[in-house]
C-alpha positions as CSV (number, residue, x, y, z in Angstrom):
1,X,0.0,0.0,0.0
2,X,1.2,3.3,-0.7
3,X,2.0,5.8,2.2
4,X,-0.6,7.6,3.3
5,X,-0.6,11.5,2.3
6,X,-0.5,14.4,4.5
7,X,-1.8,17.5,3.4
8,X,-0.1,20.6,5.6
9,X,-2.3,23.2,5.6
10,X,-0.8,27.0,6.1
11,X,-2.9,29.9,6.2
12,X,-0.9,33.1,5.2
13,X,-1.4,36.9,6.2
14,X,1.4,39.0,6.0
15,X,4.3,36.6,7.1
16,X,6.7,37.9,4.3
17,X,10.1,37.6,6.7
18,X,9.0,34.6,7.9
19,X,7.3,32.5,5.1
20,X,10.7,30.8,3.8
21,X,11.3,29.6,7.2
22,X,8.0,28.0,7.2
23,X,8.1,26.5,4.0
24,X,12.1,25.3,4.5
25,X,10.5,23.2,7.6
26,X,7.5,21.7,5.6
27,X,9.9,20.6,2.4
28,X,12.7,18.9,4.6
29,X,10.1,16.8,6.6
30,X,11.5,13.0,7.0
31,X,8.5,12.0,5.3
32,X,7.8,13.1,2.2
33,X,4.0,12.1,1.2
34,X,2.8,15.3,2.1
35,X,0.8,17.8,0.0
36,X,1.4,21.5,1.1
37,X,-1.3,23.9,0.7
38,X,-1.0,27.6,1.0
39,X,-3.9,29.8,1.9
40,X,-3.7,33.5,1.2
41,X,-6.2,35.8,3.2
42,X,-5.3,38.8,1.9
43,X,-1.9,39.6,2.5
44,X,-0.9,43.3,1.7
45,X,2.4,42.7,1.9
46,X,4.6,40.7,-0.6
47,X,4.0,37.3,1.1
48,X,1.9,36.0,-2.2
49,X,4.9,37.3,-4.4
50,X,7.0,34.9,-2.0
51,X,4.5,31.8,-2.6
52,X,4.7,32.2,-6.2
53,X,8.0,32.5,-6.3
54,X,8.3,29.6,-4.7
55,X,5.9,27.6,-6.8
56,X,8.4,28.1,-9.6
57,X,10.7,26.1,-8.1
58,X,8.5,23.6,-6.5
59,X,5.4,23.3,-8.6
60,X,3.7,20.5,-6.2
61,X,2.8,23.2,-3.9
62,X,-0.9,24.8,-4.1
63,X,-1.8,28.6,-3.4
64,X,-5.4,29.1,-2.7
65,X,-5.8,32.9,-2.4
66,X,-9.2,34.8,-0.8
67,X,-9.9,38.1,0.7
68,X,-9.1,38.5,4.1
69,X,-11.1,36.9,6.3
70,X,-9.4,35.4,9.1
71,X,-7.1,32.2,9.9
72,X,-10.6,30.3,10.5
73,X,-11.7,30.8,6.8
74,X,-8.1,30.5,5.5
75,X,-7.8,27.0,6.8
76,X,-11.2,26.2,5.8
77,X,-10.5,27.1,2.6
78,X,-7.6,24.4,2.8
79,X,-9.3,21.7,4.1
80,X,-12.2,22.1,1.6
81,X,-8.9,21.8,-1.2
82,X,-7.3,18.7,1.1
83,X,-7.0,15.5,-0.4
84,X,-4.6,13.8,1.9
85,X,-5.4,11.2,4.6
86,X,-4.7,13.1,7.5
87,X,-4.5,16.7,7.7
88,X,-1.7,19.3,9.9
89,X,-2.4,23.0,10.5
90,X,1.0,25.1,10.6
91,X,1.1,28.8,10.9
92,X,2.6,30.8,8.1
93,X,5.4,32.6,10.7
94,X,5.7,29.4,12.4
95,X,7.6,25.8,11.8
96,X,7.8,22.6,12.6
97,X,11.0,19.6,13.0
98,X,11.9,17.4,10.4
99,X,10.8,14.2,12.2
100,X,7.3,15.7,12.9
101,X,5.5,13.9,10.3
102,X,6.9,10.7,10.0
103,X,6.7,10.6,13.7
104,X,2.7,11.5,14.0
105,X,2.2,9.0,10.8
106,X,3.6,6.1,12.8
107,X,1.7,6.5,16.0
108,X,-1.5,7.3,14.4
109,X,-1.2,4.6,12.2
110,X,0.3,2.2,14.8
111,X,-2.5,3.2,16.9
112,X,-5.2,3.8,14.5
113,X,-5.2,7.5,16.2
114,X,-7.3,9.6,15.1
115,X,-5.7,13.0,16.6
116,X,-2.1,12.6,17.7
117,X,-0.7,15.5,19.7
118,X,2.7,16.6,19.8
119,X,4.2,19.6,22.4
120,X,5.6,22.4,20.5
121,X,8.3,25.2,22.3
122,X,7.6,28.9,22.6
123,X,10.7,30.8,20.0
124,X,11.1,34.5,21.1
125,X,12.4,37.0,18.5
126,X,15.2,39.1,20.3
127,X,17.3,41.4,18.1
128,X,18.9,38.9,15.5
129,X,18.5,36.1,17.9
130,X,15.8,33.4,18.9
131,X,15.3,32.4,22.2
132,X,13.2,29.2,23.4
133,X,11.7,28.8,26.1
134,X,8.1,27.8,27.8
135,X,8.4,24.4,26.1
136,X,4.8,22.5,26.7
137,X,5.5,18.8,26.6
138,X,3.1,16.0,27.1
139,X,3.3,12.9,29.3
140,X,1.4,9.6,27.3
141,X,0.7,8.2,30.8
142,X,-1.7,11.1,32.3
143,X,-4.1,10.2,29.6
144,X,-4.4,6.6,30.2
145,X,-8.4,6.3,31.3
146,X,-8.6,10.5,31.0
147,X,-11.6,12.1,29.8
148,X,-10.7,13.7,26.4
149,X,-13.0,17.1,26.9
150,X,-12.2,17.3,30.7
151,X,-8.2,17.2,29.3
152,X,-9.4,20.2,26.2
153,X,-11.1,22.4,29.5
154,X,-7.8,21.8,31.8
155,X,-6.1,23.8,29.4
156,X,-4.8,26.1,32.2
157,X,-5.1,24.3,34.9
158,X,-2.4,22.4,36.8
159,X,-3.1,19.5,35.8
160,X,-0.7,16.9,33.6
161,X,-3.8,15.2,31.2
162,X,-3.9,18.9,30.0
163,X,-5.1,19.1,26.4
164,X,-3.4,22.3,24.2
165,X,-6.6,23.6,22.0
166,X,-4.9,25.3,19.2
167,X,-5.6,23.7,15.7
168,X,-2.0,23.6,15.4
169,X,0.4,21.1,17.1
170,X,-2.0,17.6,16.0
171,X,-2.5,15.4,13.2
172,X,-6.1,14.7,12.4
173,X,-7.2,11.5,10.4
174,X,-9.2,13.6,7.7
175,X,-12.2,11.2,7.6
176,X,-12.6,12.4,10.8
177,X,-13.0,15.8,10.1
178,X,-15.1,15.2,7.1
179,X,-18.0,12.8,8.4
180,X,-18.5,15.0,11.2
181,X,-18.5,18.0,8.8
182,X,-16.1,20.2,11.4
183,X,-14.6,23.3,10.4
184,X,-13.8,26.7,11.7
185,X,-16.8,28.2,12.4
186,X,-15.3,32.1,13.0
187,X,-12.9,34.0,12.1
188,X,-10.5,34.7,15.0
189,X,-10.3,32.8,18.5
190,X,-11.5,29.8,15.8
191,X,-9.2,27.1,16.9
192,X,-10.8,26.0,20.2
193,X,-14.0,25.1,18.9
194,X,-13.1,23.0,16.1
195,X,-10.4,21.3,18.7
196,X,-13.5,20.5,20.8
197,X,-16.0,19.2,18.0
198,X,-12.5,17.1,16.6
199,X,-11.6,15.9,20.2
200,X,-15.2,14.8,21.2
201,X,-15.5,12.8,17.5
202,X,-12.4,10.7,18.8
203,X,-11.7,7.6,19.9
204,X,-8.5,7.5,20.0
205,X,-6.3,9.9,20.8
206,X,-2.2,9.6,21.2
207,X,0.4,12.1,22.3
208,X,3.7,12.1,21.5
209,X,6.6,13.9,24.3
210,X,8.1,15.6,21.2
211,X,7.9,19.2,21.2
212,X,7.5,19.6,17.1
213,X,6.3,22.7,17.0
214,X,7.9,26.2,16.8
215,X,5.7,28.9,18.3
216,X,7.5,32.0,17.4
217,X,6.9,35.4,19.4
218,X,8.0,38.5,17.3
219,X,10.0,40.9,19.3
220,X,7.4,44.0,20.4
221,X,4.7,41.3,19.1
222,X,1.2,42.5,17.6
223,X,-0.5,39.8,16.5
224,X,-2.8,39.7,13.6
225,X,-6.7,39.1,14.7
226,X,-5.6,39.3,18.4
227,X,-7.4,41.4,21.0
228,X,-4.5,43.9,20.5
229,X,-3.8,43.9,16.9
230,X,-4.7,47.4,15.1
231,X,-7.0,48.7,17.4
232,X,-9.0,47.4,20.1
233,X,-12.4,47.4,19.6
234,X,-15.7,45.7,20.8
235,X,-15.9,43.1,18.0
236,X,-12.5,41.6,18.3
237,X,-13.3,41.5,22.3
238,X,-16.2,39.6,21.7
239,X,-15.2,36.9,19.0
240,X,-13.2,35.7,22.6
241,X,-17.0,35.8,23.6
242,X,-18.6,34.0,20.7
243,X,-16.3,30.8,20.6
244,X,-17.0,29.7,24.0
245,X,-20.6,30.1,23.3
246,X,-20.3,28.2,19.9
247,X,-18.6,25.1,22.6
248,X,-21.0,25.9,25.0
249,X,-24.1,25.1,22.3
250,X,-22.1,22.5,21.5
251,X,-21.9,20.8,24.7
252,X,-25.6,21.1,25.0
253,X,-26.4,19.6,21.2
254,X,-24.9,16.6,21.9
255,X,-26.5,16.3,25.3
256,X,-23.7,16.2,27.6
257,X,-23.5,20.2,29.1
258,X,-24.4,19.5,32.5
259,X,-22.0,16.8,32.5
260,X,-19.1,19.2,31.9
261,X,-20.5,22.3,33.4
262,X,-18.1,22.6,35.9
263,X,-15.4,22.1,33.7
264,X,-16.4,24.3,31.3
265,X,-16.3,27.3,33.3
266,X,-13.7,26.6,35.0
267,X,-12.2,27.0,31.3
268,X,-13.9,30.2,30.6
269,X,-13.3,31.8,33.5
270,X,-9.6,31.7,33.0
271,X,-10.1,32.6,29.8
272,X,-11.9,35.9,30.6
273,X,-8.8,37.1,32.2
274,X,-6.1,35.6,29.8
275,X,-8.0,36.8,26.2
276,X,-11.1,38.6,27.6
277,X,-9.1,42.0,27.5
278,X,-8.0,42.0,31.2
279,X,-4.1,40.8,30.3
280,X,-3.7,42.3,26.6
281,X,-5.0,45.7,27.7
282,X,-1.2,46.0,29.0
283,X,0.6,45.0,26.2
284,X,-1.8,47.3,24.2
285,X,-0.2,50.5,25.2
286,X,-2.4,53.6,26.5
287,X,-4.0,54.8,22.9
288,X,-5.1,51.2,22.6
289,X,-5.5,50.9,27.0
290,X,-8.2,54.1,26.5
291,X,-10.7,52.7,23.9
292,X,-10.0,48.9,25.2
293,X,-11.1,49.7,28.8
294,X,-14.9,51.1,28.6
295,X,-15.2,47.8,26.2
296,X,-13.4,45.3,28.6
297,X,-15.7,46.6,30.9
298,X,-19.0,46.5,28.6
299,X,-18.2,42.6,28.6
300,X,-17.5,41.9,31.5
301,X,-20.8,43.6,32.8
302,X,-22.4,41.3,30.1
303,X,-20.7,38.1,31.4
304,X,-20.3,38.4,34.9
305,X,-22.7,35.7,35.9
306,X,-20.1,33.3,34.6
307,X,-17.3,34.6,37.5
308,X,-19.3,33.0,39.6
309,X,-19.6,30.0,38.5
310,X,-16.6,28.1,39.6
311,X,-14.6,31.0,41.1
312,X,-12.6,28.1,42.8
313,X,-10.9,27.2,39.9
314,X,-10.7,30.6,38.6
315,X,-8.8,31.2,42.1
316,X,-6.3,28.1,41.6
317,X,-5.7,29.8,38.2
318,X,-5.4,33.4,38.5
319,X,-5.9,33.7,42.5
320,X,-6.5,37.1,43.4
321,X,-7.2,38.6,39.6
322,X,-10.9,38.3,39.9
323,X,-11.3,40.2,43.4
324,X,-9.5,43.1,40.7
325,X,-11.9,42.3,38.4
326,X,-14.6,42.8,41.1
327,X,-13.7,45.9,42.0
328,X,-12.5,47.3,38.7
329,X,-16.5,46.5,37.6
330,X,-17.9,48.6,40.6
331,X,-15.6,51.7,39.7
332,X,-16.2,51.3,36.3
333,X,-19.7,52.2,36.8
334,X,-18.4,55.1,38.4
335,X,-15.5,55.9,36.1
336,X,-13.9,53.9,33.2
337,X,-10.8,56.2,33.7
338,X,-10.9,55.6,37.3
339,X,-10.8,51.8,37.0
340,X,-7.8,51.9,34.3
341,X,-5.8,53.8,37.3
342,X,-6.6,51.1,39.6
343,X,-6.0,48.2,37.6
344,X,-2.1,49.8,36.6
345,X,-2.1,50.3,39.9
346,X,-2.7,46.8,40.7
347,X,-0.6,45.3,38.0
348,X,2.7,47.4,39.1
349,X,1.8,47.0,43.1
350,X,-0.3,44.0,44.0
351,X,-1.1,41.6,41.2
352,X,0.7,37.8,41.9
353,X,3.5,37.4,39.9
């Protein structure tokens, strides 16, 4: 039988100094039945010229170009042009090692996996040099008799069956994908739904200690359809919003919500304060800190049933953040100025480091 194919999907928005890096990584893989597909959304920069250039020389490779509409749409777009047997998402400033494929296709198939999951290393962009650091790793024994979708909500927790739910960093068996039609269902904070829908199709699921995958930082990093890219306003806030309510219906169309409820908030709790506004607003800077606060706020009031949900685990994860947030609400109402002096206040005085 012939090896089984792997298409490497890359959605590409203006990555132009960091494309070739990317694409170097995907074209020296061990294994080499792979089929690399391009998606790009839009770029304004000469990343397409790169991809075409590149083309020239390596003809195999497919460009699927749209208007810009996200990394959920891009990669779409990719899987809907995938034909391979299992499918691996890679960011187009990103990379991954040589041994990454060939490694994922043995265990899946020695396995029959249908997600394997491999750790990936945090790479920091300092002047001319790259620095890694805040390697996640995974330990195959923590999952032996784990739940899979109490794993995805551990994210950050302290716990060591913790499940990363970025797209990136797994191989999926693409039949899987396919008969349970899942895709990206927005446009930014898209990976953690589809992880979810992928995850709770499974029935098997491997992880490898590796840590494959490059995460790279830029130095001064603004990242593209993050809460603090361009400028901060209410709808990229609230896209945070919208995918945990997409997991939350979910949960509750296949029946099993009250099973997880717990779990689930303990998730989006900690997520409140890690992509909700609360943390980014800092590395914003004060233009972006002035509009971002009155939003920040205008969410929070809209949400803050959830705090008090499981404010035990939001405790473990952030301890004292959400008395801050509390308080920060209730002098909101009184001044959204006011509350941005308290919270810098708190971050430089108070907050656990």
């Amino acid at each position: 039988m012939p090896n089984p194919v792997v298409s490497i999907i890359v959605p590409v928005y203006n990555v132009a100094p960091y494309l070739l890096r990317c694409m170097e990584s995907l074209r020296h893989q061990t294994y080499t039945s792979t089929e690399l597909i391009f998606v790009n959304d839009g770029s304004t920069d000469n990343s397409l010229a790169i991809l075409q250039s590149l083309q020239q020389q390596y003809p195999a490779i497919k460009i699927l170009s749209q208007e810009n509409a996200g990394p959920g749409p891009a990669r779409n777009n990719g899987l809907d042009h995938a034909n391979g047997d299992y499918v691996l998402f890679v960011d187009g400033d990103d990379w991954i090692d040589p041994q990454t494929v060939a490694r994922c296709i043995n265990e899946a198939q020695t396995h029959a996996a249908d997600i394997v999951c491999f750790g990936f290393r945090k790479v920091y962009q300092q002047g001319d040099s790259l620095m890694e650091a805040e390697p996640w790793t995974y330990e195959p024994e923590s999952f032996i008799n784990s739940d899979y979708i109490i794993s995805f909500f551990s994210e950050a927790m302290h716990r060591k069956d913790k499940l990363n739910t970025a797209a990136w960093g797994k191989l999926y068996r693409r039949a899987l994908i396919e008969e349970h039609s899942i895709r990206f269902r927005q446009s930014t904070f898209e990976d953690s739904p589809f992880v979810l829908e992928a995850v709770y199709a499974s029935r098997n699921i491997r992880f490898l200690t590796d840590t494959f995958y490059a995460y790279f930082v830029r130095e001064k990093q603004v990242l593209q359809h993050s809460i603090t890219s361009q400028q901060v306003n209410a709808a990229k806030i609230s896209s945070f919003y919208s995918a945990d309510l997409l997991m939350k219906a979910f949960l509750h169309s296949k029946n099993i919500f009250e099973k997880y409820r717990r779990y689930y908030y303990a998730y989006h709790n900690t997520r409140i304060l890690q992509y909700g506004g609360y943390m980014e607003i800092y590395a914003a800077g004060n233009g972006q800190q002035q509009e971002a606060w009155p939003i920040f706020f205008a969410q929070l009031k809209e949400h803050r049933h959830d705090l008090t949900l499981d404010r035990k685990g939001l405790y473990r994860a952030y301890r004292k953040r959400i008395v801050a947030l509390n308080i920060g609400a209730m002098v909101s109402g009184i001044s959204p100025r006011l509350a941005h002096r308290f919270f810098r206040w708190y971050e430089k005085t108070m907050a656990p480091k």
